[in-house]
ROGU-715421 format. One record per residue (C-alpha): residue number from 1; residue in three letters; x, y, z. Coordinates in nm, 2 decimals. Example, Ala and Ser with C-alpha at 12.3 -4.5 7.8 and 13.67 -1.06 7.14 Angstrom:
2
R num residuo     px     py     pz
R   1     ALA   1.23  -0.45   0.78
R   2     SER   1.37  -0.11   0.71
end
This chain:
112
R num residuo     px     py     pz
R   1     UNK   6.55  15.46   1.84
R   2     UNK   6.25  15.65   1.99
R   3     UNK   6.10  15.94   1.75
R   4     UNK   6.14  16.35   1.92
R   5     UNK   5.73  16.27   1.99
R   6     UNK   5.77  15.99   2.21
R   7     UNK   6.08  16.19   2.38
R   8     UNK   5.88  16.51   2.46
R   9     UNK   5.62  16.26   2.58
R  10     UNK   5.83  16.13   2.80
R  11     UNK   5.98  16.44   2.94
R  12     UNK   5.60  16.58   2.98
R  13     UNK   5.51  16.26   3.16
R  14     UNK   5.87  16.33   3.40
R  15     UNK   5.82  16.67   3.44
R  16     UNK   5.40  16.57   3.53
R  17     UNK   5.50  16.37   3.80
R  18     UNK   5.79  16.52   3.94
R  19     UNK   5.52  16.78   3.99
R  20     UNK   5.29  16.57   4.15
R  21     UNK   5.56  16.43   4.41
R  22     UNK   5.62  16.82   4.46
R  23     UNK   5.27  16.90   4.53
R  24     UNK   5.29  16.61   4.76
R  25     UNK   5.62  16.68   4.98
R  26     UNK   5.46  17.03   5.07
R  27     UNK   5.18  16.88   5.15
R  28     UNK   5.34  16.65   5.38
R  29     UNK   5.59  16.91   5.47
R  30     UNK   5.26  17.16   5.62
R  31     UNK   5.09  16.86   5.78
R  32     UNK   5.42  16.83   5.95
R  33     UNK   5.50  17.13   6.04
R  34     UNK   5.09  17.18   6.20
R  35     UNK   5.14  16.88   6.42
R  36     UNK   5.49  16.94   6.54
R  37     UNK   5.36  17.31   6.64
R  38     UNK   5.02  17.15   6.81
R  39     UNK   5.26  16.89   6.99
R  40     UNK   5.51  17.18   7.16
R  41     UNK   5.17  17.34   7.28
R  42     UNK   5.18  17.66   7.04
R  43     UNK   4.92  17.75   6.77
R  44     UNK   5.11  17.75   6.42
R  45     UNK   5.15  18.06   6.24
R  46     UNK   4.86  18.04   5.99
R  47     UNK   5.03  18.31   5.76
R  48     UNK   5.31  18.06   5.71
R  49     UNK   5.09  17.78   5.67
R  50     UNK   4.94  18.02   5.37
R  51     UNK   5.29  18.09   5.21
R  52     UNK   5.34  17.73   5.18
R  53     UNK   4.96  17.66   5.08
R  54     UNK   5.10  17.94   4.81
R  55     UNK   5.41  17.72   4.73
R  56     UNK   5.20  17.43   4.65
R  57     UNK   4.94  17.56   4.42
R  58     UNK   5.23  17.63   4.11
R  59     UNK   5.29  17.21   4.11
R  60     UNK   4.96  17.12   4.16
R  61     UNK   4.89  17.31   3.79
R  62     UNK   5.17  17.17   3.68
R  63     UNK   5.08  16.84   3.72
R  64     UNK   4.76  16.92   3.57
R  65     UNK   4.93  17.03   3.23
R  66     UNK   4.91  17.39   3.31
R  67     UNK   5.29  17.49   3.29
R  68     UNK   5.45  17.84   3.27
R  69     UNK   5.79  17.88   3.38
R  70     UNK   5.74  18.21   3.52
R  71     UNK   5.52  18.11   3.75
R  72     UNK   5.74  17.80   3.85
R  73     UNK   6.01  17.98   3.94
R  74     UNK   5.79  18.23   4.14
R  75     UNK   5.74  17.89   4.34
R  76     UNK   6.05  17.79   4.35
R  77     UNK   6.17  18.18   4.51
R  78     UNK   5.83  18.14   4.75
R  79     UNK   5.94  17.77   4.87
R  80     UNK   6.28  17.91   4.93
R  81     UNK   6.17  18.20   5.14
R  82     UNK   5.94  17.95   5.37
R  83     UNK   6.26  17.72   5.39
R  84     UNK   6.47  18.01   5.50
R  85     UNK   6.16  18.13   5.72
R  86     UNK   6.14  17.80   5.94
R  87     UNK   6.55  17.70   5.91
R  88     UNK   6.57  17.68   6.29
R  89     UNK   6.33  17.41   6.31
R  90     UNK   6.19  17.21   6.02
R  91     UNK   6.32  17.45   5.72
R  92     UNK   6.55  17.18   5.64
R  93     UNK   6.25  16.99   5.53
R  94     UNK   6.14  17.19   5.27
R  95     UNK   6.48  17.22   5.09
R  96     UNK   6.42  16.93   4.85
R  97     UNK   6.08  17.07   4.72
R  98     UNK   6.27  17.38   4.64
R  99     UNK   6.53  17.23   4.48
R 100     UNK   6.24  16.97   4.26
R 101     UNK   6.06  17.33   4.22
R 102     UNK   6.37  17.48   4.08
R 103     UNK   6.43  17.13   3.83
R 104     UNK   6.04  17.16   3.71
R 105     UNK   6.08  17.52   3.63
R 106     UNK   6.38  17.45   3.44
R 107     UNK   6.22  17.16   3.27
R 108     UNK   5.93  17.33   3.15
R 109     UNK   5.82  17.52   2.84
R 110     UNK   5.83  17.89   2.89
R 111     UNK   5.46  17.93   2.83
R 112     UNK   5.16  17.71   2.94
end
């Protein structure tokens, strides 16, 4: 049987790396979202490309250790809004990073 320690290690070490993959997908979901604008011949809106650069900088501390839950579920609404934002053409994308957003705000402590 595994002491509370080793479990809160364990959920630190989830909740870290569910993080990380967050930080990740938005990454990948921006990259995405540049080159599919460059490719239909428009220049992307650089104010949405900052809301999502916004949206990834909550996981990116989180990963690091640095957790509050306010904060998380700040990303979580901010994620949401740029899904709702883009839902005619690649918001559907950025659905599971709001949904992983709302599971690591959940998950973590209420204070860094």
């Amino acid at each position: 049987m595994r002491s509370p320690r080793s479990w809160k290690y364990d959920r630190d070490v989830k909740v870290r790396l569910l993080a990380l993959g967050l930080a990740a997908w938005v990454a990948v979901y921006a990259w995405v979202y540049v080159a599919s604008m460059r490719d239909q011949g428009s220049t992307p809106y650089w104010w949405y490309v900052a809301i999502i650069g916004a949206g990834a900088v909550p996981p990116m501390l989180a990963a690091a250790g640095l957790r509050s839950r306010s904060v998380l579920i700040c990303d979580a609404v901010i994620l949401g809004i740029a899904a709702v934002l883009a839902l005619p053409s690649i918001g559907m994308l950025l659905l599971p990073a709001v949904i992983a957003a709302a599971v690591v705000a959940f998950l973590s402590p209420r204070r860094a």
